[in-house]
N, C-alpha and C positions, 0 to 999 in steps of 0.2 A: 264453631264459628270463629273462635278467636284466633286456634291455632291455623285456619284459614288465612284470616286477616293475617299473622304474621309470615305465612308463606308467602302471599300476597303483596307483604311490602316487601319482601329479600327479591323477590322479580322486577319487581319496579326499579328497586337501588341498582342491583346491578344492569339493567336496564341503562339506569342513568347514566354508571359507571362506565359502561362500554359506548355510551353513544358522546362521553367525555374526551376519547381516546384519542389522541388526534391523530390522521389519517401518515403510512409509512412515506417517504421519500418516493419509494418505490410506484405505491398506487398513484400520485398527482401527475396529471399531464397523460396520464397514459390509457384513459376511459375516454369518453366520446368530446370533442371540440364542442368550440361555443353554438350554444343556441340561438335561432335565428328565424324570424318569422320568413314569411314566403317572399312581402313585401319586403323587407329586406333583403332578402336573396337577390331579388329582382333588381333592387338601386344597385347593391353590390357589383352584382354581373353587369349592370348598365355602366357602371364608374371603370369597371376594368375593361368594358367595349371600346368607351372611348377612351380613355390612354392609348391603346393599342391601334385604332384608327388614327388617331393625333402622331403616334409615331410611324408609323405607314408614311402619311401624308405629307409629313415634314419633310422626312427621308427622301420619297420619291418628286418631291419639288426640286431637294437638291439635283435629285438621279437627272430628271429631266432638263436642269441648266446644263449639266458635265454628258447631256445623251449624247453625240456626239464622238466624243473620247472614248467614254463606253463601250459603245459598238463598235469602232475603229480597234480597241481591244477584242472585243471576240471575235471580230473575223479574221483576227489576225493569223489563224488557224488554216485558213482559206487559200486553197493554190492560185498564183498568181494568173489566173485564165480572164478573167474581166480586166486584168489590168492592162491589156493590150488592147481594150476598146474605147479607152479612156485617154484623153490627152493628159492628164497630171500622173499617169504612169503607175497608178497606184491600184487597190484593191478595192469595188463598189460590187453594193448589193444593186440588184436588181426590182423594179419597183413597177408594176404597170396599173398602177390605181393612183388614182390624185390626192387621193388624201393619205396615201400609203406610207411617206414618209414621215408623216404628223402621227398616223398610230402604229408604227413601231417604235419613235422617239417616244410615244405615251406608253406602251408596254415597257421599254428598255427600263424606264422610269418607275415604273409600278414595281418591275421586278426587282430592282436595288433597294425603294421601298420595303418589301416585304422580307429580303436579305437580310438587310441591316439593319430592320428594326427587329428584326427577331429576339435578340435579347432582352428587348423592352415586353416584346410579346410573351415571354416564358415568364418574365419576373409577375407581369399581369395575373397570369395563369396562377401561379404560387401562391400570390398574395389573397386569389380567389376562395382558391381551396385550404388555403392552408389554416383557416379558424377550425375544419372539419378533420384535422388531423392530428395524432397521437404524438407523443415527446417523440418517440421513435423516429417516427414519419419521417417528422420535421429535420431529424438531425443529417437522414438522407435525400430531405429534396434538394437544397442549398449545392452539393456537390454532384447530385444527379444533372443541375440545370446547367450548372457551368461545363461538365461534361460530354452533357449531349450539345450544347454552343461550340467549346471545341472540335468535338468529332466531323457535326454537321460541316465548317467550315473546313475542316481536314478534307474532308470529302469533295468539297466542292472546287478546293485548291488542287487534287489530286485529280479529277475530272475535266479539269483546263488542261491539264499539262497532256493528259491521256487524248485531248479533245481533235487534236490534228490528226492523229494515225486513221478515226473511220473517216472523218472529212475527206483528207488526202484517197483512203482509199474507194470512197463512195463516187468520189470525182472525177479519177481516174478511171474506172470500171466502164467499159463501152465506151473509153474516148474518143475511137476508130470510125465510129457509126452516129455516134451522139457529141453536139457543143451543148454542154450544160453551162447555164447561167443562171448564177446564185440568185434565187428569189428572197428578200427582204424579210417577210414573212414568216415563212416555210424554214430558214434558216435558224431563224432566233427560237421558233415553235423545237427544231430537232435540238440544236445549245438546251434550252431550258429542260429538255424531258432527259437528257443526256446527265446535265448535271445536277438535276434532283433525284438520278438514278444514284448518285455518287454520294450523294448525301447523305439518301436514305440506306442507301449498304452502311455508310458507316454510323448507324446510329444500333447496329446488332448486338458490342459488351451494354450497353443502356440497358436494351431490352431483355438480356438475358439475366443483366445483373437485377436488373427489379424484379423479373420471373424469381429469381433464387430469393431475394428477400423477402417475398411475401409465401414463399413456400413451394410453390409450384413444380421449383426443378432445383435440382442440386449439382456439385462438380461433380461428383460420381457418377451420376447420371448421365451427365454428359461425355465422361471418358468412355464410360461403356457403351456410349453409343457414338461412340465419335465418328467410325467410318461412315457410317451411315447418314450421320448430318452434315459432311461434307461432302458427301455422294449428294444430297439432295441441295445444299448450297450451289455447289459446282454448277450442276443442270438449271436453277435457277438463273445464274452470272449470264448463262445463253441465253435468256426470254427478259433482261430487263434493262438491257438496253437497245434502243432505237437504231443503233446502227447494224449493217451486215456484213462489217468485218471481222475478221477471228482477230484481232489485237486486243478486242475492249473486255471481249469474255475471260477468256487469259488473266487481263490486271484482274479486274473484279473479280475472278475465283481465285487469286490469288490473295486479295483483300480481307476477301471475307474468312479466307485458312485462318490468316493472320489475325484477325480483328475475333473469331470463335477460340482459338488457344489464347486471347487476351481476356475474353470472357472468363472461358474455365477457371484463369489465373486469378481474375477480380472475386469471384465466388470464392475461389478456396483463402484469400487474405480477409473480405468478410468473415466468413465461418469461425476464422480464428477470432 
């Protein structure tokens, strides 16, 4: 019994001993984020709801003083065909609902809302998730989020510029037989799906570079399969944009070559 008892306490001590140790550099930050009831989940998500509706709202107050300017900006893309029915000689959307110009100055407004509050909207996001993430994590969401805000806006700069050639050519097409006059509407609906198409192409080094972080897919990977994923980007650039001319397919498979060898590139400085 005794010599039990003294096996008994060398367990305990060193026991003690190792539960003395204090934890490596290495292990803190890098096990699971802070703990959080449900209810707390819940305020959490409700505080970061509304910042994000607050910046929305702000924004598109502004958007809808400056609506106007706005739109006289994106149509600016627009071939001169309305402006010959107009006496101030200039370029008009076409409107045949009464309340038609009040809810596209409300959309124009919405939509610069949700533009430019978007960085407030991603920091929202960050600050949500980010008690549930690893030191790691952390160190690449801060240049993930300014990244994808860049890109997004490269995007969206790069599909105004692109935004005349389907206009022009959609306009032109059956002019012989058809007077098209630009609906109000219909016009800002084609702009908006045109350049969230540009957006979202450029948000693909984001995507692949977080696929490669968390293990998914690697640069090698992707070399050795390169023709084949720009075989299948290519075919894509054709199905995602709105318009039906070959100029917009063109740039956008030409973007996304570009924007996929800037991926592989981000992977392999990672890795290192």
């Amino acid at each position: 019994m005794a010599r039990n008892d003294v096996y008994d306490g060398v367990q305990l001590g060193q026991q003690g001993n190792l539960a003395n140790i204090p934890p490596t550099p290495g292990d803190e930050g890098e096990g699971e984020g802070a703990t959080m009831t449900l209810v707390e989940h819940l305020e959490e998500l409700r505080k970061r709801l509304f910042f994000s509706v607050l910046a929305i709202a702000i924004f598109s107050i502004l958007g809808f003083v400056f609506w106007d300017k706005i739109l006289e900006f994106l149509a600016s893309p627009l071939p001169d065909i309305a402006a010959k029915l107009s006496d101030s000689g200039h370029q008009k959307l076409i409107s045949t609902d009464l309340g038609g110009p009040f809810l596209v100055a409300l959309k124009v407004a919405v939509a610069v809302g949700i533009v430019v509050g978007s960085p407030i909207i991603l920091y929202q996001v960050w600050a949500f998730i980010s008690p549930a993430l690893t030191r790691k994590e952390r160190k690449y969401a801060l240049p993930f989020t300014v990244l994808g805000v860049g890109l997004f806006i490269t995007g969206l700069a790069l599909g105004y510029v692109v935004l005349r050639y389907p206009v022009q050519w959609l306009f032109h097409f059956g002019s012989d037989q058809f007077i098209l006059l630009p609906d109000a509407n219909s016009y800002l609906t084609f702009v908006a799906y045109f350049l969230l198409a540009f957006g979202i192409v450029f948000e693909l080094p984001l995507v692949l570079t977080f696929m490669g972080i968390v293990g998914i897919i690697n640069s090698r990977m992707l070399r050795q399969k390169r023709m084949y994923i720009l075989f299948g980007l290519w075919v894509l650039s054709c199905f995602i944009t709105p318009g039906a001319d070959p100029y917009s397919p063109i740039i956008i498979g030409v973007s996304l070559t570009f924007l996929f060898e800037l991926s592989v590139l981000l992977l392999r400085i990672i890795k290192k």
